[in-house]
C-alpha positions in Angstrom: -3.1 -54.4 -2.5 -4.2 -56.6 0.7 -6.6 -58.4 -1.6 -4.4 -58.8 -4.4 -6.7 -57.1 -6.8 -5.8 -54.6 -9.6 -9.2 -52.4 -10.5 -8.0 -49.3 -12.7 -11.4 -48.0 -12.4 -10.6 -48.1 -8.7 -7.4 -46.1 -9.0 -9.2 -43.5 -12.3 -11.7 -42.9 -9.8 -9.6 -41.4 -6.8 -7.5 -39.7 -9.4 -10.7 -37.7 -10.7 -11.8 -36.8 -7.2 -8.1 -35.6 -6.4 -8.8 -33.3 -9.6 -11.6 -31.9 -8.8 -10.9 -31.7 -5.3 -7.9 -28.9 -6.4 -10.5 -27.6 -9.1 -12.6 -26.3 -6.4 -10.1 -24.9 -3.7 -8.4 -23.0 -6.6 -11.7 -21.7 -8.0 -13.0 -21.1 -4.2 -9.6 -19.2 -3.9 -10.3 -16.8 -6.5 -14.1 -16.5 -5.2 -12.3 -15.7 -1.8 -10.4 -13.1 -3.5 -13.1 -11.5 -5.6 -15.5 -11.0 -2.5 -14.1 -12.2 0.6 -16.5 -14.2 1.8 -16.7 -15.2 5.2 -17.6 -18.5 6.3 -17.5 -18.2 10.1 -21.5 -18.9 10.6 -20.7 -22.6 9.4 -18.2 -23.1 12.3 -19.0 -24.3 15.8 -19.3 -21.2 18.6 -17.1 -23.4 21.0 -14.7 -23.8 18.5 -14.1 -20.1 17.0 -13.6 -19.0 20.7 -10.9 -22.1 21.5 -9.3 -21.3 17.7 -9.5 -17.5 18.1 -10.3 -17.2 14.2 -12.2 -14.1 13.2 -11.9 -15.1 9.6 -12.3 -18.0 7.4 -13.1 -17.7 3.4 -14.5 -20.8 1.6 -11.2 -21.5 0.6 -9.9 -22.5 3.6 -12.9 -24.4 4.9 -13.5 -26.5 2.3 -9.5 -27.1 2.8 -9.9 -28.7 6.1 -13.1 -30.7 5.1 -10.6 -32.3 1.9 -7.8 -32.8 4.7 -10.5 -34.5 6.7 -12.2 -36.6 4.2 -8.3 -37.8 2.8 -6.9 -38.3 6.8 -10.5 -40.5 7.6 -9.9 -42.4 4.3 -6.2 -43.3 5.0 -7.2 -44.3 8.7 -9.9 -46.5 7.1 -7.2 -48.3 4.8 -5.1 -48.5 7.2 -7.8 -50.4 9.4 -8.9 -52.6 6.6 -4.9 -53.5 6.0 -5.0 -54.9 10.1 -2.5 -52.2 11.5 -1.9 -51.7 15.0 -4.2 -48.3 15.7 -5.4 -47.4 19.1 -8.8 -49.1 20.3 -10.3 -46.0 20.7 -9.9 -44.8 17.5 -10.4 -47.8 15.7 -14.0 -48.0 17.5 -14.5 -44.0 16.8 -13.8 -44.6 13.0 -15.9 -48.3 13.0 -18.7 -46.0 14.5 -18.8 -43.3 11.8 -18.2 -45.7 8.5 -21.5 -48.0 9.9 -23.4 -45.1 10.1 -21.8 -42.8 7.2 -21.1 -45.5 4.5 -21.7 -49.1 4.5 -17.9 -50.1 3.6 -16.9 -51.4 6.5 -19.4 -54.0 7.2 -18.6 -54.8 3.6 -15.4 -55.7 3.4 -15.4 -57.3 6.3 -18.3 -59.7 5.0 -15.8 -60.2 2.2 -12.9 -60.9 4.7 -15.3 -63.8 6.3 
C-alpha cells in the first residue's frame, strides 16, 4: 500500500504460505497425537528451566516458530511503512533482515 502498487502474485503468495502453514500444525497435531513426540531437545536448557515446560510436541513448536516468523514480518512492514517503533528494536530487527534476508537494504535502495 505505501508504494501504491497492486501485485496479486504478491498477495496469492502469502495466502499459499498461510495454507500451508495450517496444513502442517494440523498434520503435526495428529502426528502429536499418534506418537507423542517430544520436542524438548530442540529448546534452549536456560529456557526450559525459566519456562518450567517438561513437554512440547511438534505441534506446538512449530506453533511458536509461525507466530514468530508472522510477529517479525508485521514489525518489518510496519518499519518499511515509517512508524514510530522503539530504536532498539528497530536496530534489533535492521540487524536480523541484513543478515537473514536482503529485503531491507532493498527497499530501502528503492526508497532512495
Amino acid at each position: 500500500m505505501k508504494e501504491r502498487k497492486f501485485n496479486s502474485n504478491i498477495g496469492i503468495n502469502g495466502a499459499i504460505r498461510k495454507v500451508a502453514m495450517l496444513s502442517c500444525i494440523i498434520i503435526l497435531a495428529i502426528i502429536d497425537m499418534i506418537f507423542s513426540f517430544n520436542a524438548l531437545f530442540l529448546v534452549p536448557e536456560s529456557l526450559l528451566e525459566y519456562l518450567k515446560i517438561d513437554h512440547i510436541g511438534l505441534c506446538e513448536f512449530f506453533c511458536v516458530l509461525f507466530v514468530l516468523y508472522e510477529a517479525i514480518s508485521c514489525m518489518k512492514n510496519a518499519m518499511l511503512c515509517g512508524l514510530p517503533m522503539p530504536k532498539k528494536v528497530k536496530t534489533k530487527l535492521e540487524q536480523f533482515s541484513n543478515e537473514m534476508t536482503n529485503e531491507m537494504s532493498a527497499k530501502e535502495s528503492e526508497v532512495k
